[in-house]
PATOR-708496 format. One record per residue: z, x, y of N, C-alpha, C in turn. Coordinates in Angstrom, 2 decimals. Each point is the difference from the previous one (the first is absolute). Example, Ala and Ser with C-alpha at 12.3 -4.5 7.8 and 13.67 -1.06 7.14 Angstrom:
2
npz:7.80	npx:13.19	npy:-5.69	capz:0.00	capx:-0.89	capy:1.19	cpz:0.00	cpx:0.90	cpy:1.20 .
npz:-0.72	npx:-0.35	npy:1.05	capz:0.06	capx:0.82	capy:1.19	cpz:0.73	cpx:-0.77	cpy:1.09 .
END
This chain:
53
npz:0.00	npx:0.86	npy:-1.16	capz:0.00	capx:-0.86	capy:1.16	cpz:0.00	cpx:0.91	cpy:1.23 .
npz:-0.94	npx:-0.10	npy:1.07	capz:-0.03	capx:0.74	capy:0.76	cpz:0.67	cpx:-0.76	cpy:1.48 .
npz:0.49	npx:-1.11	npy:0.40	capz:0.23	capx:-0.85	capy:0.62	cpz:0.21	cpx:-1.25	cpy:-0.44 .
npz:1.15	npx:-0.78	npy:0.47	capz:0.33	capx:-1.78	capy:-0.16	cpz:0.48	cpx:-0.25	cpy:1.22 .
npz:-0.24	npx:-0.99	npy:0.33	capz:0.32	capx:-1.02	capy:1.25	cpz:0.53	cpx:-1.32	cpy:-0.29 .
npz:0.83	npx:-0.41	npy:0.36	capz:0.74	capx:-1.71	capy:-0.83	cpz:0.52	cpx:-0.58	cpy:1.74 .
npz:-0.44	npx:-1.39	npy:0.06	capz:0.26	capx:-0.82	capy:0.67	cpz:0.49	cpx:-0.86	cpy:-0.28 .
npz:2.03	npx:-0.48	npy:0.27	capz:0.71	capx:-0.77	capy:-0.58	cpz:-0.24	cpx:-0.92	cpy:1.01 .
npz:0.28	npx:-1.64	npy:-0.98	capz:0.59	capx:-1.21	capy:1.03	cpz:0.61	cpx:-0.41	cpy:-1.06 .
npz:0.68	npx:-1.56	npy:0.30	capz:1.28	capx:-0.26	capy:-0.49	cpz:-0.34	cpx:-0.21	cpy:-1.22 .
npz:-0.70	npx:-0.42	npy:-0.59	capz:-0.36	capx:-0.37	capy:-1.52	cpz:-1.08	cpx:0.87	cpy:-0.83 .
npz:-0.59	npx:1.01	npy:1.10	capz:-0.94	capx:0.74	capy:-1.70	cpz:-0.16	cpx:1.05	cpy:1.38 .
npz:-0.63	npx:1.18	npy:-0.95	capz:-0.25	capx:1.42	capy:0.71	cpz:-1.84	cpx:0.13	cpy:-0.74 .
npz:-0.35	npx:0.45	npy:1.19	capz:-1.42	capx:0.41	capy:-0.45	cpz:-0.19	cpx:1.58	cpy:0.30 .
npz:-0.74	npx:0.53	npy:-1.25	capz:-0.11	capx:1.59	capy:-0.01	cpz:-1.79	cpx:0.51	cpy:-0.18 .
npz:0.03	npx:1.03	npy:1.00	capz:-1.23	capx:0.60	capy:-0.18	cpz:0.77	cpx:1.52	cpy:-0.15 .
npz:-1.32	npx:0.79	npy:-0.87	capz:0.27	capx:0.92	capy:-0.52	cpz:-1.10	cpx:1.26	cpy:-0.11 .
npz:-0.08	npx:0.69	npy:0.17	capz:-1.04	capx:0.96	capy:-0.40	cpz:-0.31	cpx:0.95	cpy:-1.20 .
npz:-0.19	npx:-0.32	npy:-0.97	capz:0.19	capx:0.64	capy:-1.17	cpz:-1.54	cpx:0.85	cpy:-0.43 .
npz:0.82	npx:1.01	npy:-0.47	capz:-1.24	capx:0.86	capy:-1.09	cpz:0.16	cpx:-0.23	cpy:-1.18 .
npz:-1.38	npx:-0.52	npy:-0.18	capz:-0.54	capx:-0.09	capy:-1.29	cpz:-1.14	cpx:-0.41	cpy:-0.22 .
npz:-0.99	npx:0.13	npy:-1.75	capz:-1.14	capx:-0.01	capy:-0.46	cpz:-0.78	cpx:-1.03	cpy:0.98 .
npz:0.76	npx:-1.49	npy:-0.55	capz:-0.65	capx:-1.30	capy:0.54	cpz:0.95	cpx:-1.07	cpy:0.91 .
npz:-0.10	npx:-0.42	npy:0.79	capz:0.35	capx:-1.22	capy:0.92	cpz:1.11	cpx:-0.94	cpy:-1.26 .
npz:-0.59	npx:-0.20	npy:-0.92	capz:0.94	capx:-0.71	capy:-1.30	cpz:1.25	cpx:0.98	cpy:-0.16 .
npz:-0.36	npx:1.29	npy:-0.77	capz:1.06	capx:0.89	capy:0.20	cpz:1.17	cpx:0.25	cpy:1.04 .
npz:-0.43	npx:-0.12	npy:1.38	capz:0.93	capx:-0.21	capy:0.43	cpz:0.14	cpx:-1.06	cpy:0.45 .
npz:-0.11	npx:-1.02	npy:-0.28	capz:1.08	capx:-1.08	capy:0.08	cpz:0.92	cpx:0.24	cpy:-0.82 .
npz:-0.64	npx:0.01	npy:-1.64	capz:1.63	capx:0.20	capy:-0.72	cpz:0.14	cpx:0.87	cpy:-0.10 .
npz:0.00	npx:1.03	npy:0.45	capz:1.17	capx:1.44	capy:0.09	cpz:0.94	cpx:-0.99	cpy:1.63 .
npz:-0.38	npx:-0.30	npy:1.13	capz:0.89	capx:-0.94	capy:0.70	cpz:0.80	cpx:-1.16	cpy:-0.45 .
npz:-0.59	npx:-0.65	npy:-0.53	capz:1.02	capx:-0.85	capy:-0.84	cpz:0.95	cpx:0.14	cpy:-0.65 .
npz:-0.10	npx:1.25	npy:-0.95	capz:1.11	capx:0.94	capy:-0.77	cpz:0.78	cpx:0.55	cpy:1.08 .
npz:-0.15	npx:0.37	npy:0.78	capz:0.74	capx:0.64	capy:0.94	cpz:0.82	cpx:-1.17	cpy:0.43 .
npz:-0.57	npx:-0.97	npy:0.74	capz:0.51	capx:-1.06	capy:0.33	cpz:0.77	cpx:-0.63	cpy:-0.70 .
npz:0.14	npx:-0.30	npy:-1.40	capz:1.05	capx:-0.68	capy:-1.22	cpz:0.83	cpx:0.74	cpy:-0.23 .
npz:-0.60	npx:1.40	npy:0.29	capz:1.62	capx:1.04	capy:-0.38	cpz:1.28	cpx:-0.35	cpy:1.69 .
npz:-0.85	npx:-0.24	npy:0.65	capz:0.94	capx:0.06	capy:1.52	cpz:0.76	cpx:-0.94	cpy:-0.09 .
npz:-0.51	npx:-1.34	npy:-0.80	capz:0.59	capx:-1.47	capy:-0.29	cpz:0.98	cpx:0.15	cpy:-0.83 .
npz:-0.30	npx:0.94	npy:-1.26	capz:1.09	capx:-0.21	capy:-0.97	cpz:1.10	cpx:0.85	cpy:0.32 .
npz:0.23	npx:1.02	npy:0.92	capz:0.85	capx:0.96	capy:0.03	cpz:0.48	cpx:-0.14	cpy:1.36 .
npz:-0.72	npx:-0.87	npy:1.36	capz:1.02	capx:0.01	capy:0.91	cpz:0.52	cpx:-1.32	cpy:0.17 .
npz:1.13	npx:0.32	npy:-0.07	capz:1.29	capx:-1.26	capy:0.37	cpz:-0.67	cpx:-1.23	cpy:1.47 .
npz:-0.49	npx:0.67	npy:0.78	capz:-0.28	capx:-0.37	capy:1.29	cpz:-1.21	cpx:-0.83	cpy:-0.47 .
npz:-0.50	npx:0.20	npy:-0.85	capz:-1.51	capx:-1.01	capy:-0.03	cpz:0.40	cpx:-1.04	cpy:-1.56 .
npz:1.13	npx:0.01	npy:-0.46	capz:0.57	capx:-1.06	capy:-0.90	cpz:-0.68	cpx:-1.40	cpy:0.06 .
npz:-0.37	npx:-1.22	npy:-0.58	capz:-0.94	capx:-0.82	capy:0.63	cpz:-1.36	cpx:-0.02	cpy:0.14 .
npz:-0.48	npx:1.49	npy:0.49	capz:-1.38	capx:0.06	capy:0.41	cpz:-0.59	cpx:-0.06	cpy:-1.34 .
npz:-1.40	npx:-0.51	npy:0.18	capz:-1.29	capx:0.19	capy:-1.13	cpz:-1.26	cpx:0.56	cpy:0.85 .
npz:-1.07	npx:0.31	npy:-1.15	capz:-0.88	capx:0.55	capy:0.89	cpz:-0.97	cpx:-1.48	cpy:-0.55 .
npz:-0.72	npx:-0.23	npy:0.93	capz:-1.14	capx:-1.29	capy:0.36	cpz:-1.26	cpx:0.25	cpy:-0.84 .
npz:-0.39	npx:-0.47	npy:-0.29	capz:-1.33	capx:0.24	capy:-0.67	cpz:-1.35	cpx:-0.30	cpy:0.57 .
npz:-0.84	npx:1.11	npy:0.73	capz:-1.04	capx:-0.12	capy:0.81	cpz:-1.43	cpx:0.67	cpy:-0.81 .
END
């Protein structure tokens, strides 16, 4: 990941990201993984899910 940017409001956070890798698919889920690990391990985002786009 070479850069992320997240814009919170009261009910969901939206993230852009800049990732290296092969294909556009690839990194989404290498972000997503990143993103489910942040969910399952910080206390502060308890509640949160990630949306399906």
């Amino acid at each position: 990941m070479e850069h992320i940017r997240t814009r919170i409001d009261l009910d969901h956070c939206r993230i852009a990201a800049a990732m290296i890798a092969d294909t556009p698919d690839t990194a989404t889920a290498n972000l997503r993984r990143v993103c489910e690990r942040a969910l399952q391990h910080a206390p502060a985002l308890r509640g949160w899910h990630l949306a399906r786009v």
